[in-house]
N, C-alpha and C positions, 0 to 999 in steps of 0.2 A: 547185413550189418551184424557184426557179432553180437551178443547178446549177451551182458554183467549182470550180476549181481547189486541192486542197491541197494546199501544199508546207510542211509543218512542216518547222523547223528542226532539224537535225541536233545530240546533245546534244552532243556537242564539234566542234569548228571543223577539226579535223584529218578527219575525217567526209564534210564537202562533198565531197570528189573521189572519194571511196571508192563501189565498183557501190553497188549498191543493189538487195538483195533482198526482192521481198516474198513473204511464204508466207501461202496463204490455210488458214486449217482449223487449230486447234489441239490435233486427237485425234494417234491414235498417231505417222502418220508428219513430221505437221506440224512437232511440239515432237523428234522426231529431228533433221527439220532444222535448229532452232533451235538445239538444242543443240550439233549439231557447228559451227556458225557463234559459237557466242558465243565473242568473246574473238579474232576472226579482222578481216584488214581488209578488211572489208565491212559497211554499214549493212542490216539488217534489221528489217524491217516485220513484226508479225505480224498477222495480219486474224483478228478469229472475231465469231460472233453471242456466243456464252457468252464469258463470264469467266474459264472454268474450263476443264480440263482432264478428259475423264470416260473413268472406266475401263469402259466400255461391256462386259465380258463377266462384270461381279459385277451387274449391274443385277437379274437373276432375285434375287441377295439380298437387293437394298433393298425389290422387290416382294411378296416373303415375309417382311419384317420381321426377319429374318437382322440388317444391319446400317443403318447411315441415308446418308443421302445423303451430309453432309461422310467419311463411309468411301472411298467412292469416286470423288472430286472432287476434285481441285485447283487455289485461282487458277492463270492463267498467268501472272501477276504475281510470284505467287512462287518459280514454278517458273521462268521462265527472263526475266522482267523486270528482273532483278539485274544484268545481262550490258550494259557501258556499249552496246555496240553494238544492242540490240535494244530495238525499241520495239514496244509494246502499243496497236493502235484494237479497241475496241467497235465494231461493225456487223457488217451483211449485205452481203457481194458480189452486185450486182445484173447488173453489166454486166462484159465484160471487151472491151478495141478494141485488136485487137492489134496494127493497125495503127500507130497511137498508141503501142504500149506503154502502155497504161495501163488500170486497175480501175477503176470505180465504186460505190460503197459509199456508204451515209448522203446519196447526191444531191449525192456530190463525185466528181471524179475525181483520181486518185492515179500519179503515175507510177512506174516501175518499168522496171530493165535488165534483171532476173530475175523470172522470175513462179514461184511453185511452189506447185499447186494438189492440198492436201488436205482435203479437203470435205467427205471418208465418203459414208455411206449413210445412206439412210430404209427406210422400209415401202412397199412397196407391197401394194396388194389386187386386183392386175390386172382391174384395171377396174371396181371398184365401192367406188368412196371411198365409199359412203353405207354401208358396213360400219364404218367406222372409229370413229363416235361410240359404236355396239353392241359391237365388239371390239376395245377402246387395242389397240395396237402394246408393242412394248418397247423403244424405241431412244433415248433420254431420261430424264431425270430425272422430269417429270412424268410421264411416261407409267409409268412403276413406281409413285409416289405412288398412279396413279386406281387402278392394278392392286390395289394393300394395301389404300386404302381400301376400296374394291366390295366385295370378298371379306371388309373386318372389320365392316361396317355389313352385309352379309347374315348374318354369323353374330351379330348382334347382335341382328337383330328376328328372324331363327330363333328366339333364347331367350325370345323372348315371343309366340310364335307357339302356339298349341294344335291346331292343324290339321296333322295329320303329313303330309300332302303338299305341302303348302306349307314345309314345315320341310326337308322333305327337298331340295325347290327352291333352296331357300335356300341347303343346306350342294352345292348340286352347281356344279363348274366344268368349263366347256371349254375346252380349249389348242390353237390349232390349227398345227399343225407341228411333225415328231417331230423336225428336224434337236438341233444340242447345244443353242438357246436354249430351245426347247420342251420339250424332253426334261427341263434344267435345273429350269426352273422348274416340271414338273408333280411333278416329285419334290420338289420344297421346299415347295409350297404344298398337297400332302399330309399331309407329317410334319408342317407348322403346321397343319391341322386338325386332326390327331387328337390332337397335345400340348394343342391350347385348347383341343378337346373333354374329353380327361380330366381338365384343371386346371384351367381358367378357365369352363367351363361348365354349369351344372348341369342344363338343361333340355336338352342336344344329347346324340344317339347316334352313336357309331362307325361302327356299321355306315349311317346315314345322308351318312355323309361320303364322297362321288364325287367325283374328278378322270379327263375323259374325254379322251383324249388323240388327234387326229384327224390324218390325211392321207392325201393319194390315194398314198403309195409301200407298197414290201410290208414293211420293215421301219423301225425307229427308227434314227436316224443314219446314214442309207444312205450317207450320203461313206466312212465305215469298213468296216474288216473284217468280216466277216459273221459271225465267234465274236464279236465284242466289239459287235456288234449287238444278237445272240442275248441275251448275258450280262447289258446294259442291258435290252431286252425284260423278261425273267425278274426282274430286280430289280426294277423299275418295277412289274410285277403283281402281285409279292412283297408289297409297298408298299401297295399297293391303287389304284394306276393301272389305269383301263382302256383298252385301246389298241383303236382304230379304225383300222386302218391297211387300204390300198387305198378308201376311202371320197374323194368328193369332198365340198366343203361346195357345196351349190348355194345355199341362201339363207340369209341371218342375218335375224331379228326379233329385237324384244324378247324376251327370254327363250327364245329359239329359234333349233336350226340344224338345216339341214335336209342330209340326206347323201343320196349316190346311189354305187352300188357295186355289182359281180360279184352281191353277194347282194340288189338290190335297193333301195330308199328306205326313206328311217327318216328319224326326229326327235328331235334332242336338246333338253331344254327345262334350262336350269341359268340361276342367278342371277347370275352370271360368266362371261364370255367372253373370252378375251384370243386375239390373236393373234403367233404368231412365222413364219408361214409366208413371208411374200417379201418381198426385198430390193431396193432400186433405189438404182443411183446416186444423186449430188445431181446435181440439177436445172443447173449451173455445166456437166455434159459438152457437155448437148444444147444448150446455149447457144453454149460455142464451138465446137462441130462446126457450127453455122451460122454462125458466126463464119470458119471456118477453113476449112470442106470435114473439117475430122479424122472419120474414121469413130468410129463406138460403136457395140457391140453390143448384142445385146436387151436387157439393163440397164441401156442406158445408158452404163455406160464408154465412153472415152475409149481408142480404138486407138492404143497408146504407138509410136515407134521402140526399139531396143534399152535408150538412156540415158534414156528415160520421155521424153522428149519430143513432141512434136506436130509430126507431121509438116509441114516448111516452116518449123517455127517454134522453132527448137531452144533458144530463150530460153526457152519455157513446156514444164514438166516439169509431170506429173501422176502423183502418185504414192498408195498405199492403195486404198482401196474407191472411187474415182474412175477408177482406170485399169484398163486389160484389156493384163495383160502376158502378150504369147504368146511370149516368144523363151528359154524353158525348156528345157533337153533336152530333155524329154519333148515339146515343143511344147501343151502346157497352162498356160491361163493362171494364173496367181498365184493362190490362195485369197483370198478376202476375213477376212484374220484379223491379227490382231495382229502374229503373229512377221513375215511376208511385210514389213507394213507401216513394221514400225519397219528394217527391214532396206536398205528401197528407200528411206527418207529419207535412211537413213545415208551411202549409197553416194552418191544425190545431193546432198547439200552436198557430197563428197568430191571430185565431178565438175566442180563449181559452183568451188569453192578451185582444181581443178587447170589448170582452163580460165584462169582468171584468169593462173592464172603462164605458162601457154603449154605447163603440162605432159599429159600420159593419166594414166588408170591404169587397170585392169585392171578388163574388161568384168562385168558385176553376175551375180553367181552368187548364188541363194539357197540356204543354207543351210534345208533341212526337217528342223522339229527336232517333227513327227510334228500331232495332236491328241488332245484328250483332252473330256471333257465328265464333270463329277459327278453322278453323280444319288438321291445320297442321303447321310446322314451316315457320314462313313468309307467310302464308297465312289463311286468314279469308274472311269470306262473310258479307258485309254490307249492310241494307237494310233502307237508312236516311229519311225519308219521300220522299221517290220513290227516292231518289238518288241511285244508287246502285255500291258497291264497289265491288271487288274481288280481291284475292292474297293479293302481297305486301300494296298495298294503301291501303286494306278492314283489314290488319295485323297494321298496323301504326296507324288508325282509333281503333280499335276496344282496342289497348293495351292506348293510349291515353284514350280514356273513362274510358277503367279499371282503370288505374290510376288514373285517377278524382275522381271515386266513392268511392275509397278505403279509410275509415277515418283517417287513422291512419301514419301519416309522415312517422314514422321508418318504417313502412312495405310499404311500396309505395318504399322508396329507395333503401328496400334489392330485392326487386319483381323486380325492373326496373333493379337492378345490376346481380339478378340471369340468368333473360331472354337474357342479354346481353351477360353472360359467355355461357350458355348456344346454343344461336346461334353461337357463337364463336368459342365453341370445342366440340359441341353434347353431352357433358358429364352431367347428372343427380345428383344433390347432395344431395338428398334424397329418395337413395333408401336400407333405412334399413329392415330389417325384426325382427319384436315387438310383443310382446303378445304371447297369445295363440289362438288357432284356436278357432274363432266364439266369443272370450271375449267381442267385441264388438257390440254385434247384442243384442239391449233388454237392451241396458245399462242404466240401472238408473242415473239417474241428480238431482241435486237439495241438500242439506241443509243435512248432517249425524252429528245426535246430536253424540256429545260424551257423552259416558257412565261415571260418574263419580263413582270409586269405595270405598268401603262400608269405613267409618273409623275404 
């Protein structure tokens, strides 16, 4: 397809002279930047494949039927499309010429004074994508759909099953990666078997219901404390998680993984498999680091300067799960998590406004305002700059924050009302079963021209 030039017109006339910012990535730190620009004199471009806006660390809930997708999703239309200054494209960033100043998206190219690139993260499986169809990912909306449905179509032909080992196949999952997504989600997709065990199922047993919880490290959520490890551990088993920890996974099959560990090889055979263990940048770093020369490290980020920028090229800022910010006190780079994120957007539009007028301001210091991870009802582990929570208080902690970060009103107060029903009557209200098997593993995103047909 040949490839134009877009230059949409700006919504009002007063507009034309104004920079021109475009931000690619609509997750956390993207729609930060967006927001401190709205209402500012500069024109802003937002770029995403989605529509939406996704709160990517409630996804373990949609996959456990906890809550449904509009829970954790917001247009960006709604959320900061309002804003006369900022405008909304559907697409994929395919190219970026920095030469040029400009993006390429949808097989146009787009120009831009400001580029600021939030793109997040994917999964990786270092080095063996033919895992991926056997064990979805969770970094997606679809990819929690395949997760719910797998796990409620095996316990579905479980209840019609008369063969107890095959039943029992049926009710067993594996999680692979104890970090907080794994940890999350092997805690929730327990207490939903054993609630739809004792309510909704009449031919399923308790004690047939395994969730195995795997990785090569020695404890659960090894970024933490090693009490509020211990404390998740302990709770987890309590639960009836079993934990695999120091084991690698060497092979995935159908219905099989195969581990190698201090004590040896072994096989896990379960009818579920999901994986949370590795992270990689988006694919936009290693692009313009041969674009640029910009260094990235093993995942791929993007080696920032101080103000997130790219080196030589101080008009493109990269900031969240796309960049590797080392100029921390401590000289450790930025976590890949929420708070870092929305913190470094903020700063950079701040920088973006002050450079405009010819002014500084005061170099980005991030505020660490700790982690935490739930892993069970009423109970969570908080870990607040050495303060450390467990259970109930580390559960009130950690839902309070989520609801702080979550941008979007209406879904803060359906999320606050669901969790409330929910501890109330143990009852799930999102547990449909949708699609087809595997519809959503590989799903294309982004801009479908319509065809228009012949006269």
């Amino acid at each position: 397809m040949e490839r134009f030039f877009l230059e949409l017109e700006p919504p009002e006339e007063a507009m034309r002279a104004w920079p021109h910012v475009v931000v690619v990535g609509g997750g956390f730190a993207g729609l930060k930047v967006c927001n401190a620009l709205a209402g500012e004199p500069v024109r802003v471009t937002l770029i995403d494949k989605r529509n939406f806006n996704l709160f990517q660390p409630l996804l373990y809930q949609v996959a456990s039927g906890l809550v449904s997708e509009a829970d954790v999703a917001s247009p960006l239309r709604q959320m900061v499309g309002n804003a006369p200054n900022i405008q909304i494209l559907l697409g994929e960033v395919t190219d970026i010429q920095p030469a040029e100043r400009r993006v390429v998206f949808n097989d146009r190219s787009y120009a831009y004074d400001q580029l600021v690139l939030a793109t997040g993260s994917g999964s990786t499986y270092f080095g063996r994508e033919e895992w991926r169809p056997l064990a979805p990912p969770m970094k997606i909306l679809e990819h929690a759909d395949e997760i719910r449905r797998r796990l409620l179509m095996a316990l579905e032909e479980a209840e019609q099953t008369v063969d107890p080992h095959q039943r029992a196949f049926l009710q067993t999952v594996v999680v692979v990666g104890a970090g907080p997504a794994g940890c999350e989600l092997a805690g929730s997709l327990i207490e939903l078997m054993h609630r739809a065990v004792r309510r909704d199922f009449k031919q399923l047993r308790r004690e047939d219901c395994r969730v195995v919880l795997v990785d090569p490290v020695e404890r659960v959520l090894p970024t933490m404390a090693a009490p509020l490890s211990a404390a998740a551990a302990a709770h987890l088993q309590g639960a009836g998680v079993e934990l695999r920890l120091g084991q690698k996974v060497e092979t995935i099959a159908p219905g099989r993984v195969a581990l190698s560990g201090a004590a040896g090889a072994s096989e896990l055979e379960a009818a579920t498999i999901c994986w949370t263990a590795g992270v990689r940048a988006s694919r936009l770093g290693r692009l313009l680091s041969e674009a640029t020369g910009c260094a990235v490290d093993r995942g791929g980020r993007l080696v920032v300067e101080p103000d997130f920028s790219i080196p030589g090229h101080p008009e493109i800022r990269a900031v969240g799960d796309l960049c590797c910010y080392g100029h921390t006190p401590e000289g450790t780079p930025l976590p890949g998590m929420a708070g870092p994120a929305v913190q470094a957007g903020g700063w950079v539009a701040r920088d973006i406004l002050a450079r405009l007028r010819g002014e500084t301001i005061a170099p980005f210091r991030w505020l660490d305002l700790g982690s935490m991870a739930v892993i069970g009802p009423w109970y969570a582990v908080a870990d607040l700059r050495g303060w450390h929570l467990t259970g109930l208080a580390g559960w009130v902690v950690w839902a309070l924050a989520h609801l702080a970060f979550i941008p979007d009103t209406e879904n803060r107060i359906a999320l606050f009302s669901k969790w409330m029903w929910q501890i109330a009557t143990r009852q799930r209200t999102a547990l449909l079963i949708t699609g087809r098997p595997d519809q959503h593993l590989g799903v294309d995103v982004g801009l479908f021209r319509a065809v228009r047909p012949p006269a």
